[in-house]
Wavefront OBJ file of the C-alpha trace (Angstrom):
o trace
v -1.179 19.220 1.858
v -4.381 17.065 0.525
v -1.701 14.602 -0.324
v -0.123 13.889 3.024
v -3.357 13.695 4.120
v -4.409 10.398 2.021
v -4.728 7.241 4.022
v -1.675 4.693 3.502
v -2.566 1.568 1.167
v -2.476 -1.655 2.722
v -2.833 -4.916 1.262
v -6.201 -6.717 0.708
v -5.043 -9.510 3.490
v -5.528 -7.003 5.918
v -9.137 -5.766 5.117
v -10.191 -8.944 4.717
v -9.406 -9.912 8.162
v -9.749 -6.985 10.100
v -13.523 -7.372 8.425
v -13.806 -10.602 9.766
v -12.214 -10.359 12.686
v -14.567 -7.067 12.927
v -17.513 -9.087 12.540
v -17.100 -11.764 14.627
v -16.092 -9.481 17.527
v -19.567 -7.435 17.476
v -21.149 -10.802 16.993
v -19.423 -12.251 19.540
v -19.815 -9.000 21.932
v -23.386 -9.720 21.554
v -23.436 -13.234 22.254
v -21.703 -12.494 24.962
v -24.229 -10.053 26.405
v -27.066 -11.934 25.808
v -25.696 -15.087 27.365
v -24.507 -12.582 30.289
v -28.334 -11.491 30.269
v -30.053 -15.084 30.325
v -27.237 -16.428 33.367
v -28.148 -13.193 35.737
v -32.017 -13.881 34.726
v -31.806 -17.631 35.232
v -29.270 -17.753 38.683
v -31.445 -14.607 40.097
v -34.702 -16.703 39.093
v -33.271 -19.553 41.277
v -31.782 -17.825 43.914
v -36.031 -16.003 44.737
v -37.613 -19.402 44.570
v -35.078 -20.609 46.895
v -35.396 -17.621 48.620
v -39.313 -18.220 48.769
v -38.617 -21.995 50.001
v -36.617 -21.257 53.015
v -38.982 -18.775 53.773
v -42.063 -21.121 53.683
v -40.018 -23.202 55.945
v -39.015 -20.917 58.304
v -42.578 -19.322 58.877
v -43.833 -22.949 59.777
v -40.925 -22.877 62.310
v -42.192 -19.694 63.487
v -45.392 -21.113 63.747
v -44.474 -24.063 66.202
v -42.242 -22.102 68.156
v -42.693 -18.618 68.875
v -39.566 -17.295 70.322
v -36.814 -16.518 67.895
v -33.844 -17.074 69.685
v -33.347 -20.410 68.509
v -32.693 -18.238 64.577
v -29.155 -17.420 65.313
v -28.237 -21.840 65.902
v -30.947 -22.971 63.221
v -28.820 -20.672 60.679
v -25.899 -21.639 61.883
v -26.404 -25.450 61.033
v -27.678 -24.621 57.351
v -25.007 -26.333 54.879
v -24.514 -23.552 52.295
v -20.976 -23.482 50.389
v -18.870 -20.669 51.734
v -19.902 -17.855 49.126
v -23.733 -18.553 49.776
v -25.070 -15.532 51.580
v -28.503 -16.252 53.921
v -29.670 -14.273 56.272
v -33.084 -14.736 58.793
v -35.078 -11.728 60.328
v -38.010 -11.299 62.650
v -39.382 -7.905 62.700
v -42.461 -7.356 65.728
v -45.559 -5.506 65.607
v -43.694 -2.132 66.068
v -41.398 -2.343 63.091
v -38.011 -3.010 65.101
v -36.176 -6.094 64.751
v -36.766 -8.567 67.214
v -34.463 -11.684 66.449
v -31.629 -11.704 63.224
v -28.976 -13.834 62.305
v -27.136 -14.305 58.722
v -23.853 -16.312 57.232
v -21.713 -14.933 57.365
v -22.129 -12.756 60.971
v -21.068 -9.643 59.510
v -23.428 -9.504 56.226
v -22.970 -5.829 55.097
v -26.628 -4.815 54.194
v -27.860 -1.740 53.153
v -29.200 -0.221 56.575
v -27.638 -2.843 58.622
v -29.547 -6.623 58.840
v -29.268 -7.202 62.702
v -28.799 -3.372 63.886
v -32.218 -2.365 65.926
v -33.677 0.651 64.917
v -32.997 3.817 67.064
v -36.786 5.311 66.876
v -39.807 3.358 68.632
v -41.642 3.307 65.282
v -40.537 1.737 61.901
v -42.701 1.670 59.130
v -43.152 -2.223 58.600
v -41.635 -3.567 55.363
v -43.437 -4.139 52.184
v -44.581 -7.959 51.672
v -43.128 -9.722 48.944
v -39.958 -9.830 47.017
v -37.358 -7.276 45.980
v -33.859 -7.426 45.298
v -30.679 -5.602 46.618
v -27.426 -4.592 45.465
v -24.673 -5.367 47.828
v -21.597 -2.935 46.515
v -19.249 -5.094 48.840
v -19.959 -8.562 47.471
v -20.860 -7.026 43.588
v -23.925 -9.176 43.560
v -27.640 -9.271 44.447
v -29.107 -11.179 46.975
v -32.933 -12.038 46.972
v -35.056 -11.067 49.950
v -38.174 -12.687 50.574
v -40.979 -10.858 53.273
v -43.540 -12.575 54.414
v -46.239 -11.592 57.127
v -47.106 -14.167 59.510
v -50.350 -14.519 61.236
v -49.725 -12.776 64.720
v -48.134 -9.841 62.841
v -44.906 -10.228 63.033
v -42.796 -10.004 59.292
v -40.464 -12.533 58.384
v -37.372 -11.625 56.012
v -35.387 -14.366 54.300
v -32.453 -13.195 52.079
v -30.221 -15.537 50.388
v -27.614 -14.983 47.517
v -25.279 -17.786 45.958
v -22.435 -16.797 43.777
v -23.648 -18.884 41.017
v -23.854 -15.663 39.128
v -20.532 -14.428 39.236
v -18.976 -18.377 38.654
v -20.967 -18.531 35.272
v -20.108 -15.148 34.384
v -16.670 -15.874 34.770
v -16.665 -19.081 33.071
v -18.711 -17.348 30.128
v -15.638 -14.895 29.955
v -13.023 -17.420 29.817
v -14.807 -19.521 27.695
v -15.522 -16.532 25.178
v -12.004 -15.308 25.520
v -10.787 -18.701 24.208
v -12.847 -18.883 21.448
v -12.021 -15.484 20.407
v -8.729 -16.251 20.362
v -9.241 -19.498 18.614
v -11.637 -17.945 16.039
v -9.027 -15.050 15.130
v -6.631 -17.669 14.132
v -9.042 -19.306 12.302
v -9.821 -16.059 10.417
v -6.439 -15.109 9.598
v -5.827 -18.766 8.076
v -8.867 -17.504 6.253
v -7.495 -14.303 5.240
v -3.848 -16.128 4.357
v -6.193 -18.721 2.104
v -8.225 -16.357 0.839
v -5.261 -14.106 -0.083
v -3.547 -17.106 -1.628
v -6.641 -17.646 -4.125
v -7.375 -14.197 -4.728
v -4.361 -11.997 -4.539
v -1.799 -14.208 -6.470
v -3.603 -13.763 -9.958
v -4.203 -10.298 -9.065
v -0.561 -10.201 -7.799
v 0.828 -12.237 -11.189
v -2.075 -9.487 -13.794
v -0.320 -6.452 -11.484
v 3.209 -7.227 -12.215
v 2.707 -8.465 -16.017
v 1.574 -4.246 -16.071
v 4.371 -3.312 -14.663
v 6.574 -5.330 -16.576
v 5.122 -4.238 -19.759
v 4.367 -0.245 -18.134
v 8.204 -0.500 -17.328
v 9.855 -2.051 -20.648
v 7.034 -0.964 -22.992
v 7.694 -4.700 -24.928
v 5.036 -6.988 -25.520
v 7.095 -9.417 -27.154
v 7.323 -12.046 -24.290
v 3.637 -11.989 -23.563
v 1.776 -13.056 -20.183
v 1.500 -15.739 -18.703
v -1.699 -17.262 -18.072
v -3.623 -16.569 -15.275
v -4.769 -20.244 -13.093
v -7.184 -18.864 -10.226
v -9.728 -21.436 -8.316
v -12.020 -18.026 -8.947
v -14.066 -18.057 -11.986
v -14.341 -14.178 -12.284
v -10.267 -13.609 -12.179
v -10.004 -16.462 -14.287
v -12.151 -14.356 -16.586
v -9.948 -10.979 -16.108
v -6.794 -13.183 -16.874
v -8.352 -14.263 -19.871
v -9.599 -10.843 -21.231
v -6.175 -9.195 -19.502
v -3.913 -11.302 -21.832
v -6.625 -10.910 -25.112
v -5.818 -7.611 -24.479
v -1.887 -7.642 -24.156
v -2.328 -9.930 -27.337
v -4.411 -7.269 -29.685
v -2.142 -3.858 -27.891
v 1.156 -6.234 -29.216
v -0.182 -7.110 -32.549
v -1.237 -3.322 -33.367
v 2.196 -1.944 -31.556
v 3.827 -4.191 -33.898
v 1.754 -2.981 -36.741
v 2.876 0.309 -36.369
v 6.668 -0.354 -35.858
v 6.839 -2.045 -38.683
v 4.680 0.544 -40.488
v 6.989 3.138 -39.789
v 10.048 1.365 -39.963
v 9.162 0.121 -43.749
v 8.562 4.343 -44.023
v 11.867 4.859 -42.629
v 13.360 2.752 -45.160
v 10.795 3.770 -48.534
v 11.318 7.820 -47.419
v 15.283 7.504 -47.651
v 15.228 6.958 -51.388
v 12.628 9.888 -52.875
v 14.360 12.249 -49.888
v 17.977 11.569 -51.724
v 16.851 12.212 -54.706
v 15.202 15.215 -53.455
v 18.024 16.659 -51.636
v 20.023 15.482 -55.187
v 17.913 17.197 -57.513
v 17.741 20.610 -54.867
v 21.620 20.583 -54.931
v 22.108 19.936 -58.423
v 20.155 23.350 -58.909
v 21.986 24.966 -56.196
v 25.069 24.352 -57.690
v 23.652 25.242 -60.935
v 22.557 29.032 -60.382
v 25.243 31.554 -59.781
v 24.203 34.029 -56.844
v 22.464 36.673 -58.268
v 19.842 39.966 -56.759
v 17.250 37.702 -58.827
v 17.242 33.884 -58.098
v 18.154 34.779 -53.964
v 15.266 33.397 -52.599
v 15.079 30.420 -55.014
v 18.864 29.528 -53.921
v 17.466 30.951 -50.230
v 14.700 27.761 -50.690
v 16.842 25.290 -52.153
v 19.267 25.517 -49.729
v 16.069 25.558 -47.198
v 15.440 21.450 -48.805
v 18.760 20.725 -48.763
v 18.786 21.019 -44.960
v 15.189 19.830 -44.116
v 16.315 16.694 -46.409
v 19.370 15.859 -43.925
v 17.766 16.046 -40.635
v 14.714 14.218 -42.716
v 17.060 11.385 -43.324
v 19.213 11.836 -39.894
v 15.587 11.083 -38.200
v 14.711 8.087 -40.369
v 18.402 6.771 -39.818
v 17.896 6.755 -35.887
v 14.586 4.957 -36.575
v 16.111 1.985 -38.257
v 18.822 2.084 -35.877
v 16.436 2.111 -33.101
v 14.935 -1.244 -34.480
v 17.790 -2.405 -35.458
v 18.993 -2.362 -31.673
v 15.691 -3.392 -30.252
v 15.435 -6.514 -32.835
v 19.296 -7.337 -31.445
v 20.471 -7.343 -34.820
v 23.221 -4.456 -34.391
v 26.996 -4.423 -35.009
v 28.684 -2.457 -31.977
v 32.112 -1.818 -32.653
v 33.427 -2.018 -29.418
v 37.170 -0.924 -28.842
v 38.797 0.922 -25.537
v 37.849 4.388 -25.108
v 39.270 7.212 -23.253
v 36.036 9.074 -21.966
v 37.284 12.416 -20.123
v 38.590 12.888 -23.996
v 35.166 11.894 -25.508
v 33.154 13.270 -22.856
v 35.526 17.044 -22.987
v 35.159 16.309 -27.011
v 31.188 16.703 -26.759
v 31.522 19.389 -24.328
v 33.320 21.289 -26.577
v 30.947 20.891 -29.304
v 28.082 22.303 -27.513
v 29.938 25.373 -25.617
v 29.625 28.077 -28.266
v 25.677 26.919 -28.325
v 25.815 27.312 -24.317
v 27.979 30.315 -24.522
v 25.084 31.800 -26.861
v 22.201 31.409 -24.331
v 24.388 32.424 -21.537
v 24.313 28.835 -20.434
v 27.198 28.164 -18.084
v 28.792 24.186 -18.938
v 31.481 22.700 -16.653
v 33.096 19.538 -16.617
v 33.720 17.611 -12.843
v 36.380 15.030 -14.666
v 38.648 12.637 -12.002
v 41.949 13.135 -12.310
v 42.909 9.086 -12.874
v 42.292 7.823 -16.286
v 38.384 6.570 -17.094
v 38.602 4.108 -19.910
v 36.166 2.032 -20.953
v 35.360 -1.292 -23.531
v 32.526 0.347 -25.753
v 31.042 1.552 -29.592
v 33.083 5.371 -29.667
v 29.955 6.563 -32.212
v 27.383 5.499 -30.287
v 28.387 6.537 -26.784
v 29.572 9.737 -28.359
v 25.808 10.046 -29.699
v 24.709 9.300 -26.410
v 26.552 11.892 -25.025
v 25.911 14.359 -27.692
v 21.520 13.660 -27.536
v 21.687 14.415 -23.322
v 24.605 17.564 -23.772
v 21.855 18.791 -26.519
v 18.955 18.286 -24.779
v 20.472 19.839 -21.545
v 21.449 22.608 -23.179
v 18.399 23.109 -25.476
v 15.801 22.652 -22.339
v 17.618 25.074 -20.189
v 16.691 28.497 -20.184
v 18.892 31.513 -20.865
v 21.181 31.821 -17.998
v 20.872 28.506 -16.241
v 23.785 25.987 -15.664
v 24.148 22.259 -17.550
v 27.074 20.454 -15.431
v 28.559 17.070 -17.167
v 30.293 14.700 -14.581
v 32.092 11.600 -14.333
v 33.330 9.198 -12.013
v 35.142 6.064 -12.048
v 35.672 2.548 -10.031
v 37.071 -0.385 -11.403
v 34.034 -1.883 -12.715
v 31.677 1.012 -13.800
v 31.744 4.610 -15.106
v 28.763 7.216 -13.814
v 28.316 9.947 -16.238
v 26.044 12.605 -14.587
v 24.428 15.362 -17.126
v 22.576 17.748 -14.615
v 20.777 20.921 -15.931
v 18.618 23.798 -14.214
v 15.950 23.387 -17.194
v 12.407 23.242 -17.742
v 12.136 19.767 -16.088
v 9.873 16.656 -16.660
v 7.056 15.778 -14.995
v 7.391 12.580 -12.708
v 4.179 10.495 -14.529
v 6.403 11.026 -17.518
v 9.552 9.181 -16.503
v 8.689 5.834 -17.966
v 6.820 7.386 -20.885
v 9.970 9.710 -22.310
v 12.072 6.382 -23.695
v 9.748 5.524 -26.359
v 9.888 6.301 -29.450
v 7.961 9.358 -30.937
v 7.015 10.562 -27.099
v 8.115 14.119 -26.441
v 7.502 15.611 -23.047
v 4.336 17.990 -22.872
v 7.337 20.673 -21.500
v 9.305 19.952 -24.592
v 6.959 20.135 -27.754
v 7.728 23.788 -28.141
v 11.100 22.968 -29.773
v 11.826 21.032 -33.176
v 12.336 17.184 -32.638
v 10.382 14.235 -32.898
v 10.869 12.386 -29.900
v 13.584 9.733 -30.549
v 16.803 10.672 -28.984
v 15.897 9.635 -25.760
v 14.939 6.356 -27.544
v 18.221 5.998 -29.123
v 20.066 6.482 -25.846
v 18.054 3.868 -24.089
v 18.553 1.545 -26.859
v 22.416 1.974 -26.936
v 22.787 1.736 -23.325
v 20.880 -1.215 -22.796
v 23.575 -2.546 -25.747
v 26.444 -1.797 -23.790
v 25.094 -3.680 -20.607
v 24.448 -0.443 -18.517
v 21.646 1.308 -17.255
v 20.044 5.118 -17.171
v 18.318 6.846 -14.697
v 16.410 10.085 -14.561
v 15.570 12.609 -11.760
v 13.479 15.883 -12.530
v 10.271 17.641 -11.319
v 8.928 20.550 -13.828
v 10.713 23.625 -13.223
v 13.648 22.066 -11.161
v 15.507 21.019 -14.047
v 16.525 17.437 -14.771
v 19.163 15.075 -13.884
v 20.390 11.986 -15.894
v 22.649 9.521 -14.765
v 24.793 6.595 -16.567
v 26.423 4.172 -15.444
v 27.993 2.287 -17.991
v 30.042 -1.263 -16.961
v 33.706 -1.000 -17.804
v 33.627 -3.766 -19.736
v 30.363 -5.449 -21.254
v 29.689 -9.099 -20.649
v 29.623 -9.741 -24.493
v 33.241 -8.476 -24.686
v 36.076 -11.534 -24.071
v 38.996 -9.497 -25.479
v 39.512 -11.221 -28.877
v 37.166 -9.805 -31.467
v 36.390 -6.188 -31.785
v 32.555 -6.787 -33.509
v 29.669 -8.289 -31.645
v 26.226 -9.119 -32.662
v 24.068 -7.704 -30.285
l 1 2 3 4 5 6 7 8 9 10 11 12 13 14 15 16 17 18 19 20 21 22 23 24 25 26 27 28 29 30 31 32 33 34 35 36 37 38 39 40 41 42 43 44 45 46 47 48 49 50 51 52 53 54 55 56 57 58 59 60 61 62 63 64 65 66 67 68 69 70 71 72 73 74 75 76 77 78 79 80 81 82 83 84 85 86 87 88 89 90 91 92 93 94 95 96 97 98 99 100 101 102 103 104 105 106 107 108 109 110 111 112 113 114 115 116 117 118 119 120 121 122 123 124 125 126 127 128 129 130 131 132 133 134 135 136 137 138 139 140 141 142 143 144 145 146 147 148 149 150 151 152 153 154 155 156 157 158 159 160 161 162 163 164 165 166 167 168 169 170 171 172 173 174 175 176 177 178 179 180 181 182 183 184 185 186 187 188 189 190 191 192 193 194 195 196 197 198 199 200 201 202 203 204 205 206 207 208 209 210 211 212 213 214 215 216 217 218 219 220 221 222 223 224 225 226 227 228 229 230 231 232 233 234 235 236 237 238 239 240 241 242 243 244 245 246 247 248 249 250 251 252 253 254 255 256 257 258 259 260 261 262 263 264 265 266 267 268 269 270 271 272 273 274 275 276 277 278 279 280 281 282 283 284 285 286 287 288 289 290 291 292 293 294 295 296 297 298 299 300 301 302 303 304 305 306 307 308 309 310 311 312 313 314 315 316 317 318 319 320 321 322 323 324 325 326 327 328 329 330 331 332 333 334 335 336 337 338 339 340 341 342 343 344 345 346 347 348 349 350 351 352 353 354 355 356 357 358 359 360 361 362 363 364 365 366 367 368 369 370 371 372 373 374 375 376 377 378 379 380 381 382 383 384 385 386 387 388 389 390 391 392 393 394 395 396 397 398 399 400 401 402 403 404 405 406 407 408 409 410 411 412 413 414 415 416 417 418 419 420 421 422 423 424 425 426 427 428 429 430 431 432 433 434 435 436 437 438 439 440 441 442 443 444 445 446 447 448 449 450 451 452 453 454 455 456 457 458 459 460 461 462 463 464 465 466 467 468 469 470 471 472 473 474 475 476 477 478 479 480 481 482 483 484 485 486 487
């Protein structure tokens, strides 16, 4: 449930960018408001002083020339452009409006601008300036009120769209340079991925490689970075692959030079426990002693069965293995290993079947070593399977490739160990409970890889395990005129 739950990966190319891209949009956001901030200041600032100017002008008209009809033409003739809003009002002694006129005729102002008031007494309005919302025209327009010297109040209110042009401008103009600035930043991000992500790219798959193979014969190659500290993780990355190859190598050929010293003292071990074997005549007496010999004997063959597969394992990881390949009939080999495991299946209650297609399935291959093959999953199959359960060997055929399938309802193998389970020595944490040492997995990855094919693995712990093999019909090394090849 927790798991599902996780938040997909993504690639560093996309947190760097949306990080920039992030970061410039708040910056820009903010630009964008303050700029918004300083044009409604500055146009609003304008549009009062010339608010205050036409005012000034209009009370000295006022002055000269009482009457106010002449408002209505004198606004008329003023040269504003066509979004300019003005408007010109005379209020008398008693508060109502006495002469009005505005561009254009029909200026929707809160109240009304030339409507008379209904009621014979209007408190006068305050002297000075104020602004006012228009919801119509989404703007402010300035109002200037002035009190001229016989009483009367004079109201100028003009407006000019200056606001709303720069604001749009500001928009377009930011737009734009968002736009231009995200490209910019995702060159950024593709640069900055190029310098940063290919060495970590190159380090990731050299682990891979290596996590995959488990060889550290062909080395790394070397990490070139314009960055000085992955140039540095290169460096100490491949000092490391260097020291992990030396010591693996160390120990293989530690343990193969055992392999080799242990064969001699273990023959003449097994010699020496025969000899006496052989030598006492079954009696109430000597039981156990012929009971432990016979104990050596026995521990001496699988001793030197397990230090053969070792050198044969190195053998066919240095390459330096004969592989007597001839054709093979493998519904006979494959029903000849069946057979040799069903009264060990029978015993556990284990039920075996055979899926076999009814054409012939020959193949170009060694007969011991596939039949080993064979014999290591059958065992392990039946061995790892619990009383009762089923182990089902199948095969299918095509004309380039056979698919042998060994499927079992056993203990099962957890998935972090499916790379781990074909080296040598590693036994599953499921599996240590039984005798072994770890290598027949190893063997069988070794011979396959010989023959040109390929295994596969599918199990989860407690849902048994499935291996498949798919081995080519006949391997690229075989032309058909020799029956030995140096592998």
């Amino acid at each position: 449930m927790f798991s599902s739950m996780r938040p997909k990966n993504l690639p560093l190319f996309f947190y760097l960018s949306a990080s920039y891209l992030l970061g410039y949009a708040v910056c820009a956001f903010l630009f964008y408001l303050i700029n918004v901030r300083v044009i409604s200041r500055s146009v609003r600032t304008f549009d009062r002083e010339d608010a205050e100017s036409e005012s000034q002008e209009y009370m000295e008209l006022l002055r000269n020339k009482a009457a106010g009809d002449w408002l209505a033409e004198e606004v008329a003739h003023e040269s504003f452009p066509d979004a300019t809003l003005f408007a010109v009002r005379v209020f008398g002694p008693d508060g109502k409006i006495a002469f009005a006129a505005s561009l254009p005729n029909n200026l929707e102002f809160p109240g009304g601008w030339t409507r008379s008031s209904e009621t014979d007494a209007q408190p006068p309005p305050k002297i000075g300036h104020k602004k006012v919302y228009l919801p119509s025209q989404k703007r402010y327009i300035q109002v200037r009120t002035s009190r001229l010297d016989d009483g009367r109040i004079l109201q100028v209110a003009k407006s000019t769209d200056l606001e709303n042009i720069q604001r749009h401008i500001l928009s377009n103009t930011s737009l734009m340079f968002f736009l231009l600035a995200s490209l910019v930043t995702l060159a950024n991000g593709f640069w900055m991925m190029a310098i940063t992500l290919r060495p970590i790219k190159q380090i990731t798959s050299e682990m891979a490689k290596i996590v995959e193979t488990g060889s550290f014969d062909h080395g790394v190659t070397a990490v070139n970075s314009r960055i000085a500290e992955l140039n540095s993780l290169g460096e100490f990355f491949n000092l490391m692959i260097s020291k992990n190859a030396t010591l693996i190598k160390a120990m293989r050929d530690t343990l193969d030079n055992v392999a080799h010293d242990f064969r001699t003292p273990l023959t003449r071990i097994r010699g020496t426990a025969e000899v006496s074997l052989n030598a006492h005549a079954a009696t109430p007496e000597n039981e156990a002693l012929l009971g432990t010999l016979a104990d050596i004997i026995d521990d001496c063959d699988n001793a030197r069965i397990q230090l053969q597969n070792l050198m044969d394992i190195r053998e066919m990881e240095s390459g330096c293995v004969r592989l007597d390949f001839r054709t093979l009939d493998m519904k006979q080999m494959i029903a000849g290993v069946a057979e040799l495991y069903a009264l060990l299946a029978e015993d556990k209650e284990i039920a075996l079947t055979l899926d076999m297609p009814k054409g012939a399935a020959r193949l170009e291959g060694d007969e011991n070593r596939l039949s080993q093959v064979l014999a290591n999953l059958v065992d392990n199959a039946v061995k790892y399977t619990p009383r009762g359960g089923r182990v089902r060997i199948a095969l299918e055929a095509d004309a380039t490739n056979l698919r042998i399938t060994v499927a079992d309802t056993g203990i099962g193998i957890p998935k972090e160990e499916h790379a781990l389970i074909w080296q040598r020595l590693y036994r599953s944490r499921n599996a240590r409970n039984e005798k072994g040492i770890g290598l027949g997995l190893s063997i069988i990855k070794a011979v396959v890889d010989a023959h040109g094919g390929r295994i596969t693995l599918d199990s989860a712990p407690g849902k048994g395990s499935t291996f498949v093999l798919v081995l080519p019909v006949r391997p690229r090394a075989f032309t058909g005129y020799s029956r030995k090849y140096l592998f």
